[in-house]
Biopython code that builds the backbone (N, CA, C, O; Angstrom):
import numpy as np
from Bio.PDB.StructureBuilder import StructureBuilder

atoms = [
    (1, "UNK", "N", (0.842, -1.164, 0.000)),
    (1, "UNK", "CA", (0.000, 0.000, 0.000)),
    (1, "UNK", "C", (0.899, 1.243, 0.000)),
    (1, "UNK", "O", (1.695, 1.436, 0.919)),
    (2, "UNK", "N", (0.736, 2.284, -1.284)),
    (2, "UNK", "CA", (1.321, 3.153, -0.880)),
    (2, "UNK", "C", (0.852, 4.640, 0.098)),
    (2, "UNK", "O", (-0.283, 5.112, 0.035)),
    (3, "UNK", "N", (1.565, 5.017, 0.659)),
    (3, "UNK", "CA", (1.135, 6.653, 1.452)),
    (3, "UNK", "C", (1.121, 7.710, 0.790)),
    (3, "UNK", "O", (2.112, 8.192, 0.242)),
    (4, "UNK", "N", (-0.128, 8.226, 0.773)),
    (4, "UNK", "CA", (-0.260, 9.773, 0.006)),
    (4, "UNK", "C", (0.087, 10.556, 0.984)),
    (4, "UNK", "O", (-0.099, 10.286, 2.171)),
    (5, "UNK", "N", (0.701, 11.746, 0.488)),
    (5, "UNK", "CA", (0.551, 12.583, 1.183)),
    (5, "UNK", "C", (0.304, 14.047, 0.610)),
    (5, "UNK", "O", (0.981, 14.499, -0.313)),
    (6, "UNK", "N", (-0.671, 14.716, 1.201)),
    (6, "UNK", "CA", (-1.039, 15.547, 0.536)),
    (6, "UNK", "C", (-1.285, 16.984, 0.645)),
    (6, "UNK", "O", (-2.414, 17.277, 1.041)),
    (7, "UNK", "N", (-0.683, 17.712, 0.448)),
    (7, "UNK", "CA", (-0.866, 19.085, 1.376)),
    (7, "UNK", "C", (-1.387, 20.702, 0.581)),
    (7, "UNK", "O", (-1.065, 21.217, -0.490)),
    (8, "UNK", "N", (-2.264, 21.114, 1.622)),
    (8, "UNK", "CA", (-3.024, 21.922, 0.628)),
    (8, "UNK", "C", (-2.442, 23.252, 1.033)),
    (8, "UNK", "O", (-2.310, 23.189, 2.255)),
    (9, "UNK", "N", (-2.105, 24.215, 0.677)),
    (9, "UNK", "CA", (-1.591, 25.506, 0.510)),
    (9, "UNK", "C", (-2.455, 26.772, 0.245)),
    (9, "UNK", "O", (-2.903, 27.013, -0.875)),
    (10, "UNK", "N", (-2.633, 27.437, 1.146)),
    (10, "UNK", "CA", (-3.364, 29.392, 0.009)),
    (10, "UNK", "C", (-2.506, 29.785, -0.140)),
    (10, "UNK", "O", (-1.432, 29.185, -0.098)),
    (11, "UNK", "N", (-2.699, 31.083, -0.398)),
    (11, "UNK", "CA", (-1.599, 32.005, -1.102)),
    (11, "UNK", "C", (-1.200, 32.586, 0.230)),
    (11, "UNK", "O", (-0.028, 32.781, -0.090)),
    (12, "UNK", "N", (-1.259, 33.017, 1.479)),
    (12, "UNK", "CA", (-0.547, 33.039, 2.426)),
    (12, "UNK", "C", (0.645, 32.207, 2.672)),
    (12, "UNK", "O", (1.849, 32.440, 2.775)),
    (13, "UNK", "N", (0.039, 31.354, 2.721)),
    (13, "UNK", "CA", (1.241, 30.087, 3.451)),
    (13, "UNK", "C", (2.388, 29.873, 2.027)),
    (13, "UNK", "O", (3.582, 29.609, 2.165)),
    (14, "UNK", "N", (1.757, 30.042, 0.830)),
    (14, "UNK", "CA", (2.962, 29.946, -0.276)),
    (14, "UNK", "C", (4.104, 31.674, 0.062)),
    (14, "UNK", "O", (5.330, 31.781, 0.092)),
    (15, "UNK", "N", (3.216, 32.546, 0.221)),
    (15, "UNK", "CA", (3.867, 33.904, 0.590)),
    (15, "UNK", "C", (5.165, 33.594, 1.811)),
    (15, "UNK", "O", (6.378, 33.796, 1.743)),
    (16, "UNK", "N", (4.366, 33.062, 2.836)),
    (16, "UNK", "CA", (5.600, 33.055, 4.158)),
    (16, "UNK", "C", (6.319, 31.721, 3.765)),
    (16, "UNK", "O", (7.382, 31.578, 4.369)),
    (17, "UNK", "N", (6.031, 30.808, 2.985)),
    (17, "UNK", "CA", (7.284, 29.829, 2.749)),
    (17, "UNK", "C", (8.408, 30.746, 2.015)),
    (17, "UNK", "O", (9.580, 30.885, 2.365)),
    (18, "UNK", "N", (7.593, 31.470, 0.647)),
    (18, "UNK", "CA", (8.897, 32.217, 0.149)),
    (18, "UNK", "C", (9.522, 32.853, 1.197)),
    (18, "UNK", "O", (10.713, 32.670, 1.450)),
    (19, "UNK", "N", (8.721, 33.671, 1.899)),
    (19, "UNK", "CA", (9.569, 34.932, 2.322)),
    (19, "UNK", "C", (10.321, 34.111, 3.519)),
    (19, "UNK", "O", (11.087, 34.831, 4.160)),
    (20, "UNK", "N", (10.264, 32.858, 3.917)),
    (20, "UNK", "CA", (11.527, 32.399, 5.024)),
    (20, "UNK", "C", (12.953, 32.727, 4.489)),
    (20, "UNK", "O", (13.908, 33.315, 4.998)),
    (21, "UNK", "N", (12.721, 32.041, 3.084)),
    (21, "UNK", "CA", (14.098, 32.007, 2.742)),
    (21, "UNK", "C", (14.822, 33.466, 1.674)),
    (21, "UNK", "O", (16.006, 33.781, 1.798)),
    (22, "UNK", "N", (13.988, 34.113, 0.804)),
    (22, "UNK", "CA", (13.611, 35.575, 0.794)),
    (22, "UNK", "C", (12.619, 36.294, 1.499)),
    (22, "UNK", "O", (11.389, 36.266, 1.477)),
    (23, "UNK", "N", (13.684, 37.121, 2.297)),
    (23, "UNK", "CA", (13.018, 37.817, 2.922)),
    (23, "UNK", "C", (11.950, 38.844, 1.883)),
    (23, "UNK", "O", (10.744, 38.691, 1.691)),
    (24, "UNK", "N", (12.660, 39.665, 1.449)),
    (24, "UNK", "CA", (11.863, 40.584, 0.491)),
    (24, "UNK", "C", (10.951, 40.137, -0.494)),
    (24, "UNK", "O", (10.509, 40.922, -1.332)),
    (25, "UNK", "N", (10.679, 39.121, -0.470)),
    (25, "UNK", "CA", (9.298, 38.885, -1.782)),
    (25, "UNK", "C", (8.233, 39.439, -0.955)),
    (25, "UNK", "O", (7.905, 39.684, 0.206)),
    (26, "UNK", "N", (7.721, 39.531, -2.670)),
    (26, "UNK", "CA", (6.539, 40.373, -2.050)),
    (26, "UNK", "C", (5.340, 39.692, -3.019)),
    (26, "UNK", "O", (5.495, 38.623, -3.608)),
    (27, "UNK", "N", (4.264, 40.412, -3.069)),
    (27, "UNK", "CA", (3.301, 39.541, -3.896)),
    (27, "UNK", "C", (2.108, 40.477, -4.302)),
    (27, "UNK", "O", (2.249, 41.568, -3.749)),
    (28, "UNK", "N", (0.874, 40.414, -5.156)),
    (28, "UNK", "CA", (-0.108, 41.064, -5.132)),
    (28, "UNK", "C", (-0.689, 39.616, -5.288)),
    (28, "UNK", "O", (-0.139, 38.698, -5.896)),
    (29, "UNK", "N", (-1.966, 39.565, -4.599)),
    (29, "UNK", "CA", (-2.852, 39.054, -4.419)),
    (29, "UNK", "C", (-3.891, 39.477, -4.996)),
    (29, "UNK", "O", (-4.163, 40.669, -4.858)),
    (30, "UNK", "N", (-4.893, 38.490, -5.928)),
    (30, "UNK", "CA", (-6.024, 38.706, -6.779)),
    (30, "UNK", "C", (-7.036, 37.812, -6.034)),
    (30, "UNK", "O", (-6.729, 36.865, -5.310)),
    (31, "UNK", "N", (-7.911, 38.112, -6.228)),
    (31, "UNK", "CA", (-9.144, 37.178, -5.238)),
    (31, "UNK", "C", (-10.588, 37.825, -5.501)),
    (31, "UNK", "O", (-10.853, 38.948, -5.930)),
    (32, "UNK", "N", (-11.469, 36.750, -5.106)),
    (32, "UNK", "CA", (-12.285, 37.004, -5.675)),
    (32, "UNK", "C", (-13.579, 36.894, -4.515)),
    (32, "UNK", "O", (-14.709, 36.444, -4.704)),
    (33, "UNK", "N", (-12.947, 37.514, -3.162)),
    (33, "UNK", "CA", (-13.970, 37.161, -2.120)),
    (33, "UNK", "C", (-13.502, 38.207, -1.652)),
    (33, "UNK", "O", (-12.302, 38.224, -1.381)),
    (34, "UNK", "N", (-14.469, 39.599, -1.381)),
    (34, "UNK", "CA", (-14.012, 40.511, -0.586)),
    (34, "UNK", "C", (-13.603, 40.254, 1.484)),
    (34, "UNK", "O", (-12.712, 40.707, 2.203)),
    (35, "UNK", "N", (-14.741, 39.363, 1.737)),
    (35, "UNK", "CA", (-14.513, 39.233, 3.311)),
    (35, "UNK", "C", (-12.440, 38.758, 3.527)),
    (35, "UNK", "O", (-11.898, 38.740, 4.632)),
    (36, "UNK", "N", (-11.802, 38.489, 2.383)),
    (36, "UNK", "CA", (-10.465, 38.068, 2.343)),
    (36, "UNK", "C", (-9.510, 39.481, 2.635)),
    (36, "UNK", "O", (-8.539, 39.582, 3.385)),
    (37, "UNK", "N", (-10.036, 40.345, 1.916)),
    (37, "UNK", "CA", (-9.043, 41.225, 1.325)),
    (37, "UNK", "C", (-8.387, 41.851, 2.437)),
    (37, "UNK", "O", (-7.208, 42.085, 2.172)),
    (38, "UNK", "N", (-8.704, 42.173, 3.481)),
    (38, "UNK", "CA", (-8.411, 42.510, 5.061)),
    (38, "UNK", "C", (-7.237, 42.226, 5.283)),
    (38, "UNK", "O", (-6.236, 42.937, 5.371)),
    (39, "UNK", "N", (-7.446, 40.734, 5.407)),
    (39, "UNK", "CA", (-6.095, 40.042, 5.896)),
    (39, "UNK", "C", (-5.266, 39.656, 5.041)),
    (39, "UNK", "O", (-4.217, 39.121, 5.401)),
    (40, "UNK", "N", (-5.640, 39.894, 3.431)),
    (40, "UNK", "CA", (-4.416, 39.921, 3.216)),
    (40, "UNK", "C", (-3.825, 41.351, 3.235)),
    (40, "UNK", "O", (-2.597, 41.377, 3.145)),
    (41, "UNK", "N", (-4.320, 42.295, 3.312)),
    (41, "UNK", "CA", (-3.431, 43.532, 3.085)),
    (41, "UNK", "C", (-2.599, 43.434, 4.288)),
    (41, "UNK", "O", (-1.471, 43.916, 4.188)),
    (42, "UNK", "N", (-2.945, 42.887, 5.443)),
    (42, "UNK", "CA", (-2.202, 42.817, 6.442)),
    (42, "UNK", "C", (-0.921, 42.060, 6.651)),
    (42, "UNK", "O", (-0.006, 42.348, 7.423)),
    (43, "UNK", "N", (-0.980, 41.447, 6.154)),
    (43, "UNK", "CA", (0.399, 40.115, 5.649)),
    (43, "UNK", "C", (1.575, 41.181, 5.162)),
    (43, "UNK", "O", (1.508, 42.076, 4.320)),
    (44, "UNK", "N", (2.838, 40.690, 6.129)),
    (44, "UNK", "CA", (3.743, 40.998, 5.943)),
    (44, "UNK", "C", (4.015, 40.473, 4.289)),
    (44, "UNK", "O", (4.100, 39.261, 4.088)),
    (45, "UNK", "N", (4.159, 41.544, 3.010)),
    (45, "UNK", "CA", (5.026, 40.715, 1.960)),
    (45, "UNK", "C", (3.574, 41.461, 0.599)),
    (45, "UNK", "O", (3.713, 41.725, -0.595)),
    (46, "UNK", "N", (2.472, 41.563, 1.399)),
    (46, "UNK", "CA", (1.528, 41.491, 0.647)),
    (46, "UNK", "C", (1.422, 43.279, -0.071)),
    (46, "UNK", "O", (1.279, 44.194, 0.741)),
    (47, "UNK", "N", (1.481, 43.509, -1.123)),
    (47, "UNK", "CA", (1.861, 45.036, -0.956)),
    (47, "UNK", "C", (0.485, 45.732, -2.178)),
    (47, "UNK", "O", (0.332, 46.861, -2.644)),
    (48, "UNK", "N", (-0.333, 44.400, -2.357)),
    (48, "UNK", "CA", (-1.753, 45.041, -3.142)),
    (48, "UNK", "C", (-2.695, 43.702, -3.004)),
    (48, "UNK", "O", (-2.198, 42.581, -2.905)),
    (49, "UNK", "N", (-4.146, 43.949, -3.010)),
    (49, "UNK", "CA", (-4.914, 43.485, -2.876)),
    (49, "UNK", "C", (-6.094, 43.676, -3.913)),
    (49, "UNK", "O", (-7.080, 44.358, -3.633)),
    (50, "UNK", "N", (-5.903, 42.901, -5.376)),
    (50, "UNK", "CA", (-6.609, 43.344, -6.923)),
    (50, "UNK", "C", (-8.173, 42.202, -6.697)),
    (50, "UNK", "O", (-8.077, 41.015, -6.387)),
    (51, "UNK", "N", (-9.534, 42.945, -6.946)),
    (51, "UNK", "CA", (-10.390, 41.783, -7.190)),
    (51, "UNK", "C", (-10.883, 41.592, -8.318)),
    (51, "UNK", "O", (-10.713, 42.351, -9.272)),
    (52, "UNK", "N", (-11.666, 40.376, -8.338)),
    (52, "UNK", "CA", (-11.332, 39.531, -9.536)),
    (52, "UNK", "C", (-13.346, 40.272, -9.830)),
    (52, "UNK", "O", (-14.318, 40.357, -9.080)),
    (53, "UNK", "N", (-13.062, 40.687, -11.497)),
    (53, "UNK", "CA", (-12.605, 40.515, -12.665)),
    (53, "UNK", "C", (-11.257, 41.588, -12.836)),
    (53, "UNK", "O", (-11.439, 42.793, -13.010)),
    (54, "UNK", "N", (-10.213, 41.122, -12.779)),
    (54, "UNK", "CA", (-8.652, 42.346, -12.431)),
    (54, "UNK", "C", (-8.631, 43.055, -13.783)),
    (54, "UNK", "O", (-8.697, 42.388, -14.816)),
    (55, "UNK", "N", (-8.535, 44.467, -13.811)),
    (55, "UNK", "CA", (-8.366, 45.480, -14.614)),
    (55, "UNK", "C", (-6.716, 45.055, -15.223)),
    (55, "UNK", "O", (-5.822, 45.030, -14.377)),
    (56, "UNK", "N", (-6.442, 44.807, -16.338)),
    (56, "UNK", "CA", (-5.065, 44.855, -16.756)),
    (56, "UNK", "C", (-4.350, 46.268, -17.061)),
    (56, "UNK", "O", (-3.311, 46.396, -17.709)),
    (57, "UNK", "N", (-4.987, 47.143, -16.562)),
    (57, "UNK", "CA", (-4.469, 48.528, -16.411)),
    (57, "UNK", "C", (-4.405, 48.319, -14.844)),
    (57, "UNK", "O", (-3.256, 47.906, -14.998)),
    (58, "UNK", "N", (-4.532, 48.256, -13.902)),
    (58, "UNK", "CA", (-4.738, 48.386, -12.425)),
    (58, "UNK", "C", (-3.269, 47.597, -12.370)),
    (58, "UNK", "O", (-2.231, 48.199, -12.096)),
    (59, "UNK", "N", (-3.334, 45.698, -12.763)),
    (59, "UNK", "CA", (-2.430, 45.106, -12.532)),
    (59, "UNK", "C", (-1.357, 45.637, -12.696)),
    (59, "UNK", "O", (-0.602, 45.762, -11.732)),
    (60, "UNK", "N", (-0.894, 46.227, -14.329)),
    (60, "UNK", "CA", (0.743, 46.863, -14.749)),
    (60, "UNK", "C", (0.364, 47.914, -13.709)),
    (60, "UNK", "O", (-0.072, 47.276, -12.751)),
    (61, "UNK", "N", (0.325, 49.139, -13.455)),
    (61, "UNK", "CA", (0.298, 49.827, -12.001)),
    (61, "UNK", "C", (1.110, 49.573, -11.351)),
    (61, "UNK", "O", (2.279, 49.944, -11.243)),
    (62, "UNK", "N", (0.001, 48.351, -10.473)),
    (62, "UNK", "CA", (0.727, 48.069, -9.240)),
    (62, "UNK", "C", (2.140, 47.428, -9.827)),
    (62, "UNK", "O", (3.258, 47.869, -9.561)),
    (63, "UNK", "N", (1.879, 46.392, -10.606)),
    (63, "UNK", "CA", (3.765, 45.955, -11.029)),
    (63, "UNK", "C", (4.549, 46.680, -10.756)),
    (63, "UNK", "O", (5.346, 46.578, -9.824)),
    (64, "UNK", "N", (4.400, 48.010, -11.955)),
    (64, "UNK", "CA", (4.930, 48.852, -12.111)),
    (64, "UNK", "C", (5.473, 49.916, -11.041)),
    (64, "UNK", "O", (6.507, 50.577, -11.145)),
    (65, "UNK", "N", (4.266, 49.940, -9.668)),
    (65, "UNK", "CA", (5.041, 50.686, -8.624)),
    (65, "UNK", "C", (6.137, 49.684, -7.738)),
    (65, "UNK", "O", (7.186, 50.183, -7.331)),
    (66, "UNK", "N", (5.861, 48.444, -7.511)),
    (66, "UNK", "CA", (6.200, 47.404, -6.831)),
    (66, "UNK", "C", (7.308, 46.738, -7.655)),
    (66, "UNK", "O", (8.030, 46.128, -6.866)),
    (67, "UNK", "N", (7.701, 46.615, -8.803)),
    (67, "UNK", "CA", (9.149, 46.087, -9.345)),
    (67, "UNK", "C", (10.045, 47.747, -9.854)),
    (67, "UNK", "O", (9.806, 48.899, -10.216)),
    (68, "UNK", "N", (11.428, 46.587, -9.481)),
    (68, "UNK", "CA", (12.652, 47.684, -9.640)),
    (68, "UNK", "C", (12.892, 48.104, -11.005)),
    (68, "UNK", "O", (13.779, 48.920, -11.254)),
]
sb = StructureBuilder()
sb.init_structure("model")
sb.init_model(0)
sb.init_chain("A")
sb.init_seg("    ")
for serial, (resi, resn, name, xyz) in enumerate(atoms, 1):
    if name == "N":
        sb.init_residue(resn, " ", resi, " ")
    sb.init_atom(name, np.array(xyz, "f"), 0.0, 1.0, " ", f" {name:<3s}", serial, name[0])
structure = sb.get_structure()
């Protein structure tokens, strides 16, 4: 018999795995449930909070303020 193992992830927990080992990543978050958007703006790393249907003018923006 083999063992699954199986592990489920949000976009938080993928955020603080990166940022253990980079510190500085950062991320924008798209979503499509406002009761969310709270906590993520609060997340260390998280530096925009876009909802879904995402403006592709809004997205380059934020890129655009948020990359070097």
């Amino acid at each position: 018999m083999q063992s699954e193992r199986h592990v489920t992830l949000n976009v938080l927990d993928l955020l603080r795995f990166a940022r253990r080992y980079e510190p500085s990543t950062c991320a924008i978050v798209i979503t499509s449930f406002d009761d969310d958007a709270h906590g993520y703006r609060v997340e260390p790393g998280v530096v925009a909070v876009l909802h879904k249907p995402v403006e592709l003018s809004q997205l380059r923006l934020e890129l655009a303020d948020h990359t070097h």
